[in-house]
N, C-alpha and C positions, 0 to 999 in steps of 0.2 A: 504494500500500500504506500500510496503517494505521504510524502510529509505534506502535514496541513497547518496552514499559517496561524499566528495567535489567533488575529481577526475572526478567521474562520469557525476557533477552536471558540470562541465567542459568543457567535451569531449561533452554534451548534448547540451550545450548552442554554444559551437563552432557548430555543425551540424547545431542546429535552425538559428545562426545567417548568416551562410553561405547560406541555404536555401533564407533566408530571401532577401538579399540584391540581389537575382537575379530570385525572384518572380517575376512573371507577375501580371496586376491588375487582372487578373479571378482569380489565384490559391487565392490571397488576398480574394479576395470578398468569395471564396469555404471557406477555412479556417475560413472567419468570420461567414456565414452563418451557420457550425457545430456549430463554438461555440457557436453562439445564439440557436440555435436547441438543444443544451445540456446544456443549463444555469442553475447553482445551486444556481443563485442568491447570491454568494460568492466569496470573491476573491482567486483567486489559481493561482497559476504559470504554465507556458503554459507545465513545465514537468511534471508535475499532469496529468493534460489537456492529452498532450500524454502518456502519460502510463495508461491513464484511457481508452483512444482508444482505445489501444493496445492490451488489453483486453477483446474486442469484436469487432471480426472482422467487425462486418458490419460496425462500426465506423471507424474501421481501414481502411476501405475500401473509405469511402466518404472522408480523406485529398485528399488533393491535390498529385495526382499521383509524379510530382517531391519531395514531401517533403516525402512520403513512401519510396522512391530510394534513396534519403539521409539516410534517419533512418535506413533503413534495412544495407545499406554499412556501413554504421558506429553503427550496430548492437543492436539498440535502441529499446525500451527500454530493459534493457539487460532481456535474459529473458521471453521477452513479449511472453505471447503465438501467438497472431495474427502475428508477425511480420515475426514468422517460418511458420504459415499458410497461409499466404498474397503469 
C-alpha cells in the first residue's frame, strides 16, 4: 500500500470518527465481525484495514453499508479501486 499523507491521514480519520459516533450496535458488531474474518494477527490501523477493503470489492462490500456512504462521499480510500466499483 501506497504511503498516505498526514492530510489524508486526516480527512480519513475525521470520516471514520464521524461514522463512528452515530453507528448503530449491528453496523459495530458487522464491522467487528470483518475484522475478525480478516485477522493478520497484527496490529494495523483501521486505515490499512480500509484501504485493504477497498481493494477487493467483496470486502468492500460486507462494511457496514452506512460507513461505505461515508467513505465513498468523502472519497476514500482515494483511489481505491472498489470504492469507484461499489
Amino acid at each position: 500500500m501506497s504511503h498516505v499523507s498526514p492530510q489524508a491521514r486526516r480527512e480519513f480519520n475525521a470520516v471514520f470518527a464521524d461514522w463512528l459516533s452515530h453507528a448503530s450496535t449491528e453496523e459495530m458488531e458487522q464491522l467487528d465481525a470483518l475484522l475478525a474474518k480478516n485477522s493478520t494477527h497484527q496490529v494495523r490501523s483501521m486505515l490499512t484495514f480500509i484501504r485493504e477493503c477497498s481493494a477487493d470489492t467483496t470486502r468492500f462490500a460486507e462494511l457496514p453499508g452506512n460507513l461505505r456512504t461515508r467513505l465513498q462521499a468523502g472519497n476514500w480510500p482515494q483511489g481505491g479501486s472498489a470504492l469507484q466499483a461499489a
